[in-house]
N, C-alpha and C positions, 0 to 999 in steps of 0.2 A: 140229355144233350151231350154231345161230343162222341155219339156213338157211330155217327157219320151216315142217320137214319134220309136226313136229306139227301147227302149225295146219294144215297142209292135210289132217292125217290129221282134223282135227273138224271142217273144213268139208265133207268128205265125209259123213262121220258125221253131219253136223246135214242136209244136204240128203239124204240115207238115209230119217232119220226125219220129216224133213218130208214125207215122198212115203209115207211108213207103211210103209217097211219096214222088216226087221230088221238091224240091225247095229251089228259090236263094233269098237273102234278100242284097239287096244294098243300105246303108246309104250314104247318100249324107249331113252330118253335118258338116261340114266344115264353114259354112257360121254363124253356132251359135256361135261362140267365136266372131262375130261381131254385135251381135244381128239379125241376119238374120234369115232366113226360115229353117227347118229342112224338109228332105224326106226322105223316107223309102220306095223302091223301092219290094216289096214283087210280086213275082210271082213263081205260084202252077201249079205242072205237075201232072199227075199218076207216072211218074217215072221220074227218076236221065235223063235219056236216053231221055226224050221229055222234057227239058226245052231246048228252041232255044233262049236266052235272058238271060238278068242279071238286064234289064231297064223295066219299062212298056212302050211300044210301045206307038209312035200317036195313040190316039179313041182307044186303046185298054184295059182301066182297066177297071173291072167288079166291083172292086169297091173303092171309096174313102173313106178313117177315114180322117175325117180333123181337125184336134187338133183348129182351128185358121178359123175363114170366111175370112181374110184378105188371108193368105196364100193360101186357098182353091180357091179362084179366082184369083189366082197370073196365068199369062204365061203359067208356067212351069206344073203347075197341072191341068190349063184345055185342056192343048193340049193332054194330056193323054185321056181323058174325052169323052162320046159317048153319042150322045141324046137316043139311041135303045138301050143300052149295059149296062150304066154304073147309079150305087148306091148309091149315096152319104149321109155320116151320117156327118153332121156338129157340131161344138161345137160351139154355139153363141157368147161364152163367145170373147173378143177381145181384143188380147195381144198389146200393144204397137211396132210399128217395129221400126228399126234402124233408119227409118227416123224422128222420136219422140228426137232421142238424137239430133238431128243435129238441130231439127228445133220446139224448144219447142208450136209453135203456130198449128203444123202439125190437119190434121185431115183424117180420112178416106177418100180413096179415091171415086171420084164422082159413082155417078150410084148405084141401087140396087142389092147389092152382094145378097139377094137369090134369086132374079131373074135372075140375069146373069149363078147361078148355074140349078136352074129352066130349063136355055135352051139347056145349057151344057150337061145335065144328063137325065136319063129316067126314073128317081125317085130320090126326095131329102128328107129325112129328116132333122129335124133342131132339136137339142136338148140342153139346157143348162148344160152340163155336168159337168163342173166346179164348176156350182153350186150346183148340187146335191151331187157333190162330197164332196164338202164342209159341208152339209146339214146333209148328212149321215154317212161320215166316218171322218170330219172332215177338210181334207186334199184335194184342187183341184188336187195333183198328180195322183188322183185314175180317173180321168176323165175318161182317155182314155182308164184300162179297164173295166169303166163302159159301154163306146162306144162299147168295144169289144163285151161283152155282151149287146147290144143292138143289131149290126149289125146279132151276132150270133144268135139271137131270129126271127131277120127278116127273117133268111132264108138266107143271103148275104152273111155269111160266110161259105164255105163248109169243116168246120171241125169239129169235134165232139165236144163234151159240156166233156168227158174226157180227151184228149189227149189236149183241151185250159188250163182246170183245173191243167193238170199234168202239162205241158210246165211254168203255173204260180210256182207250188211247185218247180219245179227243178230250178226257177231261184232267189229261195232263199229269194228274199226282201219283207218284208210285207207280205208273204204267206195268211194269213186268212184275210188282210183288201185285195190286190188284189183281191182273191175269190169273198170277201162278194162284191166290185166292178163289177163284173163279175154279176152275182146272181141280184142283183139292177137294171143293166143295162137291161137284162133279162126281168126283171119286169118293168122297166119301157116302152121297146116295149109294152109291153101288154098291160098295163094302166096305162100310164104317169099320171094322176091325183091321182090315189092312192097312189100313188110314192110320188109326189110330197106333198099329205096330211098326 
């Protein structure tokens, strides 16, 4: 929680319906007032009339933002998950979970989480977005839409580069550093090393 995993799930949603399509956005945050996992349930029709869901299906998302590599291999997000189908852009960076309060000796759980994403998916990228977020705007909040504008650069995102942009202005907060997140992310698909020099 606090990674600002929802607002990105209604900036998708508002730039969906800015473009007239259909689509449902389901937060499942409940579990962040205990230090838990946040999800954002985003799924896109052409119209109001073909969305048959509110959940992304078993092996059915096309694609995952994952704020968190803990979370990102958590259960719940790779039963979603498709070795043929599915996109994943990760954020390296690695938040402490609830299990850190209970058990200050805690550590990551065994096995290599981007290979387990590796098998899950049918393409992963790995990005430190926290930190460039940090880097270039100051603030790790902009991570995720630095991601947005990453994934949208990949191609993975099928919404325009106006109607992301507007969905950011109309949701009021930070309007020009989200942007400038957006715009970085962008460039950093392109070439992460410029970016990052």
């Amino acid at each position: 929680g606090g990674t600002g995993v929802v607002t990105i799930g209604q900036l998708i949603g508002m730039a969906s319906h800015l473009e007239g399509r259909g689509c449902s956005v389901l937060d499942m945050a409940g579990l962040a007032q205990k230090g838990g996992a946040v999800y954002s349930h985003v799924v896109l029709a052409p119209s109001a009339e073909e969305l048959l869901n509110t959940r992304v299906a078993m092996g059915e998302a096309d694609l995952v933002l994952a704020g968190d590599q803990v979370v990102a291999t958590s259960a719940e997000a790779v039963a979603r998950m498709n070795p043929q189908r599915t996109r994943a852009l990760v954020n390296t960076d690695v938040a402490p979970t609830a299990a850190f309060v209970h058990d200050r000796d805690w550590a990551l759980p065994g096995g290599d989480l981007q290979a387990d994403l590796g098998r899950a998916c049918a393409e992963v990228a790995h990005l430190d977005a926290a930190e460039l977020a940090v880097a270039l705007l100051g603030d790790a909040i902009y991570a995720n839409p630095l991601m947005m504008g990453y994934a949208y650069q990949k191609g993975w995102l099928p919404l325009s580069e106006a109607a992301l942009l507007r969905a950011i202005e109309l949701n009021g907060q930070q309007v020009a550093n989200n942007q400038a997140a957006f715009a970085w992310g962008r460039r950093a698909a392109h070439d992460l090393q410029a970016v990052q020099a």
